[in-house]
C-alpha positions as CSV (number, residue, x, y, z in Angstrom):
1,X,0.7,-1.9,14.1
2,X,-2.0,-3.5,12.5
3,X,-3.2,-3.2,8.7
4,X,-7.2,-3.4,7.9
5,X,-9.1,-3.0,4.3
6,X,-12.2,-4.3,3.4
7,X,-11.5,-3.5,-0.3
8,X,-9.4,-5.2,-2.3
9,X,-8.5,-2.4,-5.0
10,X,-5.9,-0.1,-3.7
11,X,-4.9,3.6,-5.6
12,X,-1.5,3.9,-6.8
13,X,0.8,6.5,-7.3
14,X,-1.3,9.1,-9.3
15,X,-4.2,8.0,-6.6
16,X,-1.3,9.2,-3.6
17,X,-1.1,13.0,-5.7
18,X,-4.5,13.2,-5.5
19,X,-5.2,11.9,-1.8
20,X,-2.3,15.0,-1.0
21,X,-4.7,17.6,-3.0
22,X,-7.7,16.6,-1.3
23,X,-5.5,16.8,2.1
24,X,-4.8,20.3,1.5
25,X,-8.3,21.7,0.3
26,X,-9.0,20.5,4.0
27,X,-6.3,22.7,5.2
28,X,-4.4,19.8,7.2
29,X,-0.7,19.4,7.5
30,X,1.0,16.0,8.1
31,X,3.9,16.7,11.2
32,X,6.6,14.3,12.4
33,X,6.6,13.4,16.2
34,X,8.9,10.5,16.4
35,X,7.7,9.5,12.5
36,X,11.1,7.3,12.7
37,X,9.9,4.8,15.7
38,X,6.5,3.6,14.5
39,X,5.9,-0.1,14.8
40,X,8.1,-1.5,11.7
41,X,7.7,1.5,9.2
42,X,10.7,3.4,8.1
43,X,8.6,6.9,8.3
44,X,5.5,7.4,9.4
45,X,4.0,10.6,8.9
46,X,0.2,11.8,10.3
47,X,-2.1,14.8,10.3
48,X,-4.5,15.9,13.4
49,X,-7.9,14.0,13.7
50,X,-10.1,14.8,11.1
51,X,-12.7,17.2,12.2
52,X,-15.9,16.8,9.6
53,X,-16.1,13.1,8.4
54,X,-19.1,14.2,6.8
55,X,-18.1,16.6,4.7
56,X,-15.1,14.2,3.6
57,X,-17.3,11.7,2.9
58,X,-19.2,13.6,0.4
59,X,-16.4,14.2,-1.4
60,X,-14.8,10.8,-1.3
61,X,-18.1,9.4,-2.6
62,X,-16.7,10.4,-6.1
63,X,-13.3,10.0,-5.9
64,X,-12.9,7.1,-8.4
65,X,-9.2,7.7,-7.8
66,X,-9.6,6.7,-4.6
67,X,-11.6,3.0,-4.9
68,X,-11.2,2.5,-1.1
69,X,-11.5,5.9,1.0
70,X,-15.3,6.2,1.1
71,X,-16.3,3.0,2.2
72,X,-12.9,2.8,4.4
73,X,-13.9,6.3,6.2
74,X,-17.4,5.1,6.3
75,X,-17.0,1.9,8.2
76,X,-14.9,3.9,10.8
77,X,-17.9,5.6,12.0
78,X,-17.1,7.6,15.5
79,X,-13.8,6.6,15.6
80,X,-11.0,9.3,16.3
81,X,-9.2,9.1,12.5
82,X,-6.6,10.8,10.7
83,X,-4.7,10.6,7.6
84,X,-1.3,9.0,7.0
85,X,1.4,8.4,5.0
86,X,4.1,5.9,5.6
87,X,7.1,4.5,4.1
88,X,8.4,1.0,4.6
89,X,11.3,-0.6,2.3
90,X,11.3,0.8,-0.9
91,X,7.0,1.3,-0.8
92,X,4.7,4.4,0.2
93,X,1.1,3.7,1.6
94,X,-1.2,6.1,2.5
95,X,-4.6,6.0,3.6
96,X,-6.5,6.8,7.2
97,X,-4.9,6.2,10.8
98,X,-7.2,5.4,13.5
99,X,-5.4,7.1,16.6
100,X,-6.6,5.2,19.5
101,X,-6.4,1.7,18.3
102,X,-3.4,2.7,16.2
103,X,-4.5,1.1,13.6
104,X,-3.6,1.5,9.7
105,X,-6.5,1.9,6.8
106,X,-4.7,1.3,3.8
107,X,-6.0,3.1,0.6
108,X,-3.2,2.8,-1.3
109,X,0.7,1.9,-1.9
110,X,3.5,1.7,-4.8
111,X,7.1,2.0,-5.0
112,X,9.3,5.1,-4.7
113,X,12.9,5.7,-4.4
114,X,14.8,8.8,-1.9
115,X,14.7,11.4,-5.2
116,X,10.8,11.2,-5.2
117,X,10.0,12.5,-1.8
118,X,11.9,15.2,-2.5
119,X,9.9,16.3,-5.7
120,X,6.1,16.4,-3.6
121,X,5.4,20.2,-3.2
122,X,1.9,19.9,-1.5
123,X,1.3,22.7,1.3
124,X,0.0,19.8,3.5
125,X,3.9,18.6,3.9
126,X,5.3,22.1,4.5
127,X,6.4,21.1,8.3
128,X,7.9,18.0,7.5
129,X,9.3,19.4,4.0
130,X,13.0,19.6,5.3
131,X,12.7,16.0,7.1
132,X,11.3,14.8,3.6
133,X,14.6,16.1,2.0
134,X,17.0,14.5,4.7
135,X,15.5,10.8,4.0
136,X,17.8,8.3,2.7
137,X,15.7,5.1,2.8
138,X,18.9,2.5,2.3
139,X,20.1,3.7,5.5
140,X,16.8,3.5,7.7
141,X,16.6,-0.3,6.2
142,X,20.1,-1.0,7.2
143,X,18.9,0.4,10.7
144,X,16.3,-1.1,11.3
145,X,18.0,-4.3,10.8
146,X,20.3,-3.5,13.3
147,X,18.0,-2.1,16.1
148,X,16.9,-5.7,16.8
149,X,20.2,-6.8,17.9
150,X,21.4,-3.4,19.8
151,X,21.5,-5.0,23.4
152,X,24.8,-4.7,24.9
153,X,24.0,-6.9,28.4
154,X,22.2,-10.1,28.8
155,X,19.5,-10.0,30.6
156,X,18.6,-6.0,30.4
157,X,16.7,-4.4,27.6
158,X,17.8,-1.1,26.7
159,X,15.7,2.2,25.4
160,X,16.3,1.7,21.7
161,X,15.7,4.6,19.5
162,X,16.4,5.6,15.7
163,X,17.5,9.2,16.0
164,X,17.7,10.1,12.5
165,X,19.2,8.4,9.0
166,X,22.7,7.6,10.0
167,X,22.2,7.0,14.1
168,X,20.5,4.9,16.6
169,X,20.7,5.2,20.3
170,X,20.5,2.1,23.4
171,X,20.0,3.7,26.7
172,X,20.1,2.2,29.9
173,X,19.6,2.9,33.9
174,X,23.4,3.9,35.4
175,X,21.7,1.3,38.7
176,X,22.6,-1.6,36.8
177,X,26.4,-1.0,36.1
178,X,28.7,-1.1,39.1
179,X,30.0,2.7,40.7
180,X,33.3,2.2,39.8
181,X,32.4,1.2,35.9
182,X,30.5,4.3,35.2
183,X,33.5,6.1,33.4
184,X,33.5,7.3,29.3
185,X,36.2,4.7,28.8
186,X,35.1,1.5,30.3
187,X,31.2,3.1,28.8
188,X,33.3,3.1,25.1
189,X,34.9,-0.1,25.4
190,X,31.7,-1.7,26.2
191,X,30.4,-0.1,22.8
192,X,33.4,-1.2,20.7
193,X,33.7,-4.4,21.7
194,X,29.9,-5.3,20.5
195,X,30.4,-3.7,17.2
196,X,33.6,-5.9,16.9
197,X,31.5,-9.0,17.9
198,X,29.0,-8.6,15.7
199,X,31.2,-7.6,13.0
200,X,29.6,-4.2,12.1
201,X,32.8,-2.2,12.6
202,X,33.1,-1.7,9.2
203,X,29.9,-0.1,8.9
204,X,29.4,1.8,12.0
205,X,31.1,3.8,14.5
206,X,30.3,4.1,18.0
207,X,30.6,6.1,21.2
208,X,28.9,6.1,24.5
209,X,27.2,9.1,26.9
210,X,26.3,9.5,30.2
211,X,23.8,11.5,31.6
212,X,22.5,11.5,35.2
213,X,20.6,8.3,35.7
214,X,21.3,6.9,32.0
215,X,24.3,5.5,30.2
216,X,23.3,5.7,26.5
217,X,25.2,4.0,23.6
218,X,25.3,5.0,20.1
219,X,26.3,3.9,16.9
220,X,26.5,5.6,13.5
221,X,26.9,4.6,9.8
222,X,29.7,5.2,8.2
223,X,28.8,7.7,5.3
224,X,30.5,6.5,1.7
225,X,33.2,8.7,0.8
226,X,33.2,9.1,-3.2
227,X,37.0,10.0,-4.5
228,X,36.9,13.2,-7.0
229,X,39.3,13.8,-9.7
230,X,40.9,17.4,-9.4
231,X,41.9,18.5,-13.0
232,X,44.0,21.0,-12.0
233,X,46.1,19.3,-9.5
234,X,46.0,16.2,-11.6
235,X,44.8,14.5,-7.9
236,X,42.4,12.2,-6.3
237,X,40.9,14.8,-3.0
């Protein structure tokens, strides 16, 4: 996906609160098709085109928050644009999406942590409020490092796909395998043995489904397991 600005000064974090107020006093809501396979972002989040670039242009004109949206939204001209948030590493940008070229605007960016997207209350993220509250960003970043290297057979490229903060899926065509391999447990120890080989099995477990035409092949990080102290049984649970 590729990033344009003209302008050099970017908002910050106060800039993002007030780019989310603005958002809802146009009555838009951000939703999440797929916001965990976009180009190299962690999440990307947009809202439908905006309707009246006009009318958000008058506004913009005296957002001083905001350095970059007017002239941004200004140069666009016809083009079919909506706004966005995204979140890649430990950094939030926001600014305007242009749909067909898929192309980012950048108005602004600053770091976060997991606990902040949890604390934005903004009607405009009402629908993707409870995916907001599932992200743990450590373990997107430790996926997205390993969706580059999930191909199981040399020479085929399989349908990679983050599913949500702990999974990612490989799928491929049951054509390429051989009749008699297309069982759960030859499926598995093709799974297995590439997690051994790249020595993730301490990290990840794995398991493999098949579905009519596709064999697909997961793997999973392993969530921490924290030791409590029971007081009463004098015990480790």
């Amino acid at each position: 996906m590729e990033k344009f600005n003209t302008y050099n000064k970017l908002g910050g974090k106060s800039a993002f609160l007030i780019f989310l107020k603005l958002i809802d006093n146009f009555k838009y809501r951000f939703y999440n098709q797929d916001y965990m396979n976009t180009g190299s972002y962690l999440y990307f989040f947009q809202t439908d085109k905006l309707k009246d670039k006009q009318q958000l242009l008058d506004v913009l004109e005296y957002k001083k928050s905001i350095p970059s949206g007017h002239g941004t939204l200004k140069k666009l001209g016809q083009d079919r644009v909506s706004f966005y948030f995204a979140i890649k590493e430990f950094k939030l940008e926001y600014g305007f999406y242009d749909i067909d070229k898929t192309m980012v605007y950048k108005l602004g960016i600053f770091d976060i942590n997991t606990r902040y997207l949890k604390t934005l209350t903004n009607r405009c993220l009402l629908p993707i409020k409870s995916s907001l509250n599932k992200i743990i960003i450590k373990y997107v970043i430790a996926l997205h490092k390993v969706k580059p290297l999930f191909n199981l057979f040399q020479g085929y490229d399989g349908d990679k796909k983050i599913l949500d903060e702990f999974r990612i899926r490989c799928s491929y065509d049951k054509n390429i395998f051989k009749q008699e391999d297309l069982d759960s447990d030859k499926m598995n120890s093709y799974i297995n043995r590439w997690l051994m080989e790249k020595r993730l099995g301490k990290k990840y477990t794995s398991h493999a489904t098949m579905t009519d035409d596709k064999v697909h092949f997961f793997i999973k990080i392993k969530e921490n397991k924290f030791r409590t102290y029971n007081s009463v049984t004098k015990s480790f649970n």
